[in-house]
C-alpha positions in Angstrom: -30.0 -1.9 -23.3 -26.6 -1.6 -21.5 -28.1 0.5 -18.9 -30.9 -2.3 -18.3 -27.4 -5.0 -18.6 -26.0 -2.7 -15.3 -28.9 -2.7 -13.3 -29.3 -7.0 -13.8 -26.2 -7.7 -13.3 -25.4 -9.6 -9.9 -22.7 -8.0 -7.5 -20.9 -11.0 -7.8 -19.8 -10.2 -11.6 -18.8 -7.2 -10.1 -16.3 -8.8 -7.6 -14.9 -11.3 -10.4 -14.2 -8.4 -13.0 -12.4 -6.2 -9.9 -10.3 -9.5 -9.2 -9.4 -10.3 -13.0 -8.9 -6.6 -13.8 -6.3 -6.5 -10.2 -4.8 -10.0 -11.4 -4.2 -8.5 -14.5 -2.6 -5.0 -13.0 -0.1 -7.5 -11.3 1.4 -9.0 -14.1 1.5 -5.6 -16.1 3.1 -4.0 -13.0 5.9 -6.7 -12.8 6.8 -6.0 -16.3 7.3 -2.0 -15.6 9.2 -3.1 -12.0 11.4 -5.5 -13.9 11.9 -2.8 -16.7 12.6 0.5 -14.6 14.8 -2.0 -12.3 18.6 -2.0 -12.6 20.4 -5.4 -11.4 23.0 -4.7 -9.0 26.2 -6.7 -9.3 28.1 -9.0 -7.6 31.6 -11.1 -7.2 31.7 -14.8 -6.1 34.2 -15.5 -3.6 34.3 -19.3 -1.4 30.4 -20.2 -3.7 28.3 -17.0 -2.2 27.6 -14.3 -4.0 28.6 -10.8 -2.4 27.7 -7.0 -4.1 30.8 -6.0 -5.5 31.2 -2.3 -4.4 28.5 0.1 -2.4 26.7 1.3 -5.6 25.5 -2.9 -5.8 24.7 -2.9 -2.0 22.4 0.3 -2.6 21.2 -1.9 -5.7 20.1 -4.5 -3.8 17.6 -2.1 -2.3 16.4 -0.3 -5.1 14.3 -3.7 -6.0 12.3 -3.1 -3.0 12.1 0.4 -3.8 10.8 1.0 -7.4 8.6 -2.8 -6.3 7.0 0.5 -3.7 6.8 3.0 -6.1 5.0 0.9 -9.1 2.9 -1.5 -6.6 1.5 2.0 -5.3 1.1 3.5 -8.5 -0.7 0.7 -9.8 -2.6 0.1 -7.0 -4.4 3.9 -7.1 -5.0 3.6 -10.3 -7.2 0.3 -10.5 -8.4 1.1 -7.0 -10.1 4.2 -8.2 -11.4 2.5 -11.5 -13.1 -0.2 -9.2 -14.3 2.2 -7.3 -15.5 4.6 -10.1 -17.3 1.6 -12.4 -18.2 -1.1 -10.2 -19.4 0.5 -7.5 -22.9 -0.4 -7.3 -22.7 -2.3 -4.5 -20.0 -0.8 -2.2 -19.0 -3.0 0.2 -18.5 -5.5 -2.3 -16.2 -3.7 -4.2 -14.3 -2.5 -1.0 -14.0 -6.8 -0.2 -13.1 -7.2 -3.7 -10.1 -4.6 -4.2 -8.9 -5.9 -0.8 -8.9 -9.7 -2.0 -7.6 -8.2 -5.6 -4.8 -5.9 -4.2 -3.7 -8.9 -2.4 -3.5 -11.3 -5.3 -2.1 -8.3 -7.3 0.8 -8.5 -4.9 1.3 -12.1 -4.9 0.6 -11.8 -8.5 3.5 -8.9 -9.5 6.0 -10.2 -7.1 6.2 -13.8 -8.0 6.0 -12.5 -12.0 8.8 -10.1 -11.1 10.8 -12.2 -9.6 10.7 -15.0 -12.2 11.4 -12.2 -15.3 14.6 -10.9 -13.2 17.8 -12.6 -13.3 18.1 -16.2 -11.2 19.3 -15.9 -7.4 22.5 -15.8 -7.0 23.0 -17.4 -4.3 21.9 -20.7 -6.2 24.1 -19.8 -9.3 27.4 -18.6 -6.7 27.0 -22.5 -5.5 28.7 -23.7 -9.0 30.4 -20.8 -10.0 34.5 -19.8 -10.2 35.5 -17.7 -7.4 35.5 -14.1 -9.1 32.9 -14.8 -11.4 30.6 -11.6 -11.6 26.7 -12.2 -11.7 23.8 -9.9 -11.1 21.7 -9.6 -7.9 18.2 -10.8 -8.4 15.0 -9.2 -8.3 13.1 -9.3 -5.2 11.7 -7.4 -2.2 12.6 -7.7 1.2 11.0 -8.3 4.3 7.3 -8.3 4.4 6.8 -4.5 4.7 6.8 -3.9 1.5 3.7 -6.3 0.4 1.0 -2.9 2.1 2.1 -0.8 -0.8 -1.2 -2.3 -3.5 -3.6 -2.9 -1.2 -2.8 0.1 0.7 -2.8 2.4 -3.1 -5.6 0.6 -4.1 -7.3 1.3 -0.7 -6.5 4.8 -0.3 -8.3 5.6 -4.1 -11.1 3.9 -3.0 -11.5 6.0 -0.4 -10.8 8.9 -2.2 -13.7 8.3 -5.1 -16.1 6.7 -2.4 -15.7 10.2 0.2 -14.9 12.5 -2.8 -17.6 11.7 -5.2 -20.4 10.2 -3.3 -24.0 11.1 -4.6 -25.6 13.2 -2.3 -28.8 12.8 -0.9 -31.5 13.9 -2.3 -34.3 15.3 0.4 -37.1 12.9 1.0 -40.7 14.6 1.1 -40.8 13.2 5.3 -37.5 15.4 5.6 -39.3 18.7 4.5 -41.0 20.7 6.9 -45.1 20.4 7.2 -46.7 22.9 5.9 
């Protein structure tokens, strides 16, 4: 019965379950970037917030970095399983883990970003010169945002090249005789 369930079932399903099960990799990934994450600190002086030695300026990067290592991670991992289990039409899943490692991105950054500490900026506004407050969690730039779609586009390729079925020989391509 399951096997009759796969062969019915329309390539649109398909697409939904790739972009729930990417939606879903998001919001687990911003949980383990905001875990592994260490907040840099900080000193206000005149309302802005500025890092208060060079270990907190190197802090302020390592957002962006472990955002790269986990977003990439994250994004092999549920590339491949799209492309190992809901494959049976292929260019739809190759549109759907590109729509889904998108949203996945949107999805883990703006998660991320609301369970790491508040922008300082906005807090430095109302605080006591010499008040110390942690640097929030964020990425910068835009260079950063590749690292799903680009893990989740690199597996699929991977399982797609890697484990394609091979042709079978048709009876026209043997030899007459």
């Amino acid at each position: 019965m399951p096997d009759r369930l796969t062969r019915t079932r329309p390539a649109w399903v398909d697409a939904v379950l790739i972009l729930a099960i990417f939606a879903v990799a998001g919001i687990v990934a911003a949980f383990v970037w905001e875990w592994i994450w260490t907040a840099p600190y900080g000193l206000v002086y005149d309302h802005q917030w500025m890092a208060e030695d060079e270990a907190a300026l190197q802090g302020q990067f390592s957002g962006t970095g472990w955002y790269v290592v986990v977003a990439s991670a994250t994004g092999l991992l549920v590339g491949a399983l799209a492309a190992l289990f809901l494959d049976r039409v292929p260019l739809v899943t190759l549109a759907a883990v590109v729509v889904g490692s998108v949203l996945a991105t949107l999805v883990m950054i703006r998660v991320g970003a609301a369970l790491g500490p508040t922008d300082p900026q906005e807090l430095a506004r109302t605080a006591v010169d010499g008040a110390r407050l942690p640097g929030s969690l964020t990425v910068s730039d835009w260079s950063p945002w590749i690292a799903f779609p680009a893990g989740a586009l690199v597996a699929v390729a991977l399982v797609f090249i890697g484990l394609s079925p091979r042709r079978q020989p048709q009876p026209e391509d043997l030899p007459a005789g």
